[in-house]
N, C-alpha and C positions, 0 to 999 in steps of 0.2 A: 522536529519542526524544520522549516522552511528557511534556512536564517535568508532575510532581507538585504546585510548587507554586512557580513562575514568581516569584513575591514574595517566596522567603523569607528571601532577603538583605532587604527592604524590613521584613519582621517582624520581624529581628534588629534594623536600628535603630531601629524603634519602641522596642522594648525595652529601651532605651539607654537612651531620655529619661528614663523618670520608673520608681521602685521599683515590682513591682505590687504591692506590700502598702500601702505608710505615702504613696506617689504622691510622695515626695521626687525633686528630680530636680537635675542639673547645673545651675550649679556648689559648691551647694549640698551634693550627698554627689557618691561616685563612685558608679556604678550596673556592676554586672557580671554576665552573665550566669549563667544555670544553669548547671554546667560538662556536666550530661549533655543535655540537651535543648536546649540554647540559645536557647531564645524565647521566658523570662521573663528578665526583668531585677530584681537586688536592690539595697537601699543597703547590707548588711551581712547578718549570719548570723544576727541576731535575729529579718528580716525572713520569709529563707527559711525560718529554722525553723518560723515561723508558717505559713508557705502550705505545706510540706511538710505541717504535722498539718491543716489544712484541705482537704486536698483534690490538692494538686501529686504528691504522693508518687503516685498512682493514673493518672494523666493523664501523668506525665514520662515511664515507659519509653516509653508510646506512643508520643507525640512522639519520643523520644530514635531509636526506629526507624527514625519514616517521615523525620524528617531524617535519618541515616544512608541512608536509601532515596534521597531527595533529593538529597545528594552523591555518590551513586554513579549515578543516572541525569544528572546536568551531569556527570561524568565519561562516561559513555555506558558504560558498566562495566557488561557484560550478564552476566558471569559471578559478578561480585559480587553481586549482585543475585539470581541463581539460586541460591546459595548462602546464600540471605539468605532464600529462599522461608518457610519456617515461620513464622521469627521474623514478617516481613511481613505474614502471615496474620492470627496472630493477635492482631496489633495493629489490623488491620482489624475484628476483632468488637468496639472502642471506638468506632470510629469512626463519622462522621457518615455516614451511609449514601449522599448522594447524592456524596460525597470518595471513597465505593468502585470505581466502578465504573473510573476515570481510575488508582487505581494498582492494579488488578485488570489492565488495559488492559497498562499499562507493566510488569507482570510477564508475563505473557504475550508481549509482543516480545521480551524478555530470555531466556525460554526456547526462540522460534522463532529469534533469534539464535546461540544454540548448538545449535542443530538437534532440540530436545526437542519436537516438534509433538505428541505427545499432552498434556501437562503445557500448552503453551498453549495448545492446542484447548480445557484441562476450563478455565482460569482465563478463556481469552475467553468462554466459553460464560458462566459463571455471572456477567462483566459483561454480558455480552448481560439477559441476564433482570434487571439488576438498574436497565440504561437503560431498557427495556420498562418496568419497573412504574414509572417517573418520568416517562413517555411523550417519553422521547428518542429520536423518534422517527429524526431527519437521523443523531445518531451512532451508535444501535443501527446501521442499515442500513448506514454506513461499516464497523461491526466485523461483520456479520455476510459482508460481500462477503471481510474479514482469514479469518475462519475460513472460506469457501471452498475458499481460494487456499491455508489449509494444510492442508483433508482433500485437495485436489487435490495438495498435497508427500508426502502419505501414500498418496496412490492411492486415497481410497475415493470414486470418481466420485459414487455417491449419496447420500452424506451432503455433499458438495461442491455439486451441483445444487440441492440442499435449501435450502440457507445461500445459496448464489448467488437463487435464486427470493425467499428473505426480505430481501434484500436488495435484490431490485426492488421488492417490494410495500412496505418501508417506503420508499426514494429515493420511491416514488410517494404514499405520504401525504402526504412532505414536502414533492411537486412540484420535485423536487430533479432538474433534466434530464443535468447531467452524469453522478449517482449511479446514474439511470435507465439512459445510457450504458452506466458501466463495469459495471453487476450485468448487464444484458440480456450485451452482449460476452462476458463471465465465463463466462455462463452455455453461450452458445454453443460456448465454447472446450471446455469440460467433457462437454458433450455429445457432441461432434466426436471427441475422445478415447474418449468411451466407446462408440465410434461408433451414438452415436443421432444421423444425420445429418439426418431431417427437424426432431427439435425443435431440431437446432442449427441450421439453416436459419430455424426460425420466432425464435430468439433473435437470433439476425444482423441479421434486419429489422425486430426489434425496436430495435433497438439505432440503427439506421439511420433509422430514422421519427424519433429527437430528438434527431438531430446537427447539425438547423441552430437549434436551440433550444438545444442548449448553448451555439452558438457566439454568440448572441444574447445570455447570459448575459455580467456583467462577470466579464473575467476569462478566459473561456471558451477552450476548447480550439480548435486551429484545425481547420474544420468538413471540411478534405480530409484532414488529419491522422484523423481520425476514421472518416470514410470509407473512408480507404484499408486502414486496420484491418480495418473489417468486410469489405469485395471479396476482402481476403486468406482470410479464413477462408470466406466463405464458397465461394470457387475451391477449396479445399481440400477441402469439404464434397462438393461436386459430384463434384469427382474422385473422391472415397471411394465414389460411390452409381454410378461407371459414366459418369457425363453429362460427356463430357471438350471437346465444343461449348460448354457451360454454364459448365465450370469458366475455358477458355480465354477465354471473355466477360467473366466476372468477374475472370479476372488481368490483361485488358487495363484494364478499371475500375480495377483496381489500381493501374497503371501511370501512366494519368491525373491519377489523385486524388495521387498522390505528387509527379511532375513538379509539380501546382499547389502544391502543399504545400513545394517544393524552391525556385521562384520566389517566393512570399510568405515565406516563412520560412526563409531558406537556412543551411545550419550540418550539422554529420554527425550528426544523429537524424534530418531528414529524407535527406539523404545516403541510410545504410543503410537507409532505409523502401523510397526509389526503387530500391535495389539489390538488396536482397529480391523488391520488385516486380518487376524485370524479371528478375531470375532465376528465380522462380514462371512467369510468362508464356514464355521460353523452354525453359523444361523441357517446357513443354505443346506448346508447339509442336515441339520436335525430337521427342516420342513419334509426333506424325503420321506422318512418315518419308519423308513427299514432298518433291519440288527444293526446290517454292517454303515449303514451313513450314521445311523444314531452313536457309534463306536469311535469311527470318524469324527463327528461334531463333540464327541467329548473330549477327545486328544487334543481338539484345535483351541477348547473352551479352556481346558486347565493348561492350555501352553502362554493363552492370552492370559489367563487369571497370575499367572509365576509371573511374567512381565509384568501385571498393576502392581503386584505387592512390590518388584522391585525397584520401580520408579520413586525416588526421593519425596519424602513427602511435600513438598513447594511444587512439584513436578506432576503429580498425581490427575488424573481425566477421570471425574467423580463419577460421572455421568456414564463413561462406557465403562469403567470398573461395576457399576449397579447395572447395568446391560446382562454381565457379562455373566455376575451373580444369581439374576434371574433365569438367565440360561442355563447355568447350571443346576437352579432349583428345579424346574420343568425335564430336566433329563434324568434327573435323581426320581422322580417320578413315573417315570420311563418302565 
């Protein structure tokens, strides 16, 4: 989650030290907070009552909310919080306007957490435009890839494409290569679905042209890991358009990129990357239907089947493990 405001235990004891009215402070008075906002502190009731007719009285619900906001995102409490939308709202029209867009943000996850993706699609949207006009740039494009990924949970491929594309073009203001990355990928994926397979084609090697530039980033993603991403999708892409030479070429790329990915970085996310891989790459192969790809497709089948059974059982991908199964029952038939 989001946190709102990572300090605000550090605010609360500030507020400790000293009155905010008269500046008295321990051990001197005792200091206590506001009981609805908690992040003024008083020495007594003559104090608050002073700051309430100046000005506190106007300022407190606010506060009083987005803290309320605030312990229920460190709780991770996404239904509180959706439940909480109005009120949140319009304590946001107080507020500092560049503090909007960060818990505009965190209510929008809280409503893709309960599965509401139009209600976060309009609140990401209107942080979108509110990081644009601050020229935030690196985290518009971050939340523009988020709203994506839930028109794609709603199915509207073209408003998906859209937000995916604005999210390359900001990663690329930022010169941000990872961002560059996952928006090009994204974009791919979306199109592929929507089967517009040449421009998921041109997104794929997009995506592909700055995976040794992420990896050169600190920090960066490992650059077979990434690779093997795109070979998948784009073997996928191929198959979809007819070219099953093509696609079979690229699941062996697959396949490569994953095994390197399995010896540098060994653990069950590359695991099931390699297993995925050579299950894509065998399926393509047993369609041939000849001795030798049928012989092929079975090598690739029981190389992927040794990887499921190895994978820890918390770890396990039930779904391509029964894939993978079935495949092998259909070539026992063979």
């Amino acid at each position: 989650p989001v946190r709102i405001n990572p300090d605000m235990e550090a605010a609360q004891a500030a507020a400790l030290k000293a009155c905010g009215v008269c500046k008295k402070s321990p051990p001197d008075v005792e200091i206590k907070l506001c009981s609805k906002c908690k992040l003024v502190g008083y020495c007594g009731a003559e104090c608050q009552t002073a700051d309430w007719k100046r000005g506190h009285k106007q300022g407190c619900r606010t506060i009083s909310v987005l803290v309320k906001f605030h312990d229920m995102d460190k709780k991770n409490d996404s239904k509180g919080i959706v439940e909480s939308a109005n009120e949140v709202k319009a304590a946001l029209m107080t507020m500092n306007t560049e503090a909007q867009p960060m818990v505009l943000g965190r209510l929008g996850a809280a409503y893709a957490e309960v599965k509401e993706w139009r209600n976060a699609i309009t609140v990401w949207e209107e942080s979108f435009a509110l990081l644009s006009k601050h020229d935030k740039a690196r985290e518009a494009g971050e939340l523009a890839l988020t709203i994506a990924r839930a028109y794609v949970a709603i199915e509207k491929s073209k408003e998906a494409a859209t937000w995916a594309s604005r999210a390359k073009a900001a990663a690329e203001a930022a010169e941000d290569y990872e961002a560059i990355f996952f928006a090009s990928y994204t974009l791919g994926e979306i199109n592929r679905t929507a089967k517009q397979h040449d421009k998921a084609i041109e997104a794929y090697r997009h995506a592909m042209s700055v995976t040794e530039r992420v990896e050169s980033e600190e920090g960066g993603n490992n650059v077979n890991g990434l690779q093997g991403m795109v070979f998948g999708g784009m073997s996928e892409a191929h198959l979809a358009k007819g070219e099953a030479d093509k696609a079979e070429q690229m699941a062996q790329h697959y396949v490569n990129a994953t095994q390197l990915l399995s010896l540098e970085e060994p653990g069950p996310q590359a695991q099931r990357m390699e297993m995925q891989a050579r299950l894509q790459l065998g399926k393509l192969q047993e369609a041939k239907g000849d001795t030798a790809n049928l012989a092929k497709a079975l090598t690739e089948l029981k190389a992927a089947k040794k990887l499921a059974d190895e994978l820890p059982a918390g770890e396990r991908d039930l779904a391509t493990s029964e894939a993978i199964e079935e495949a092998l029952k259909r070539l026992d038939t063979q």
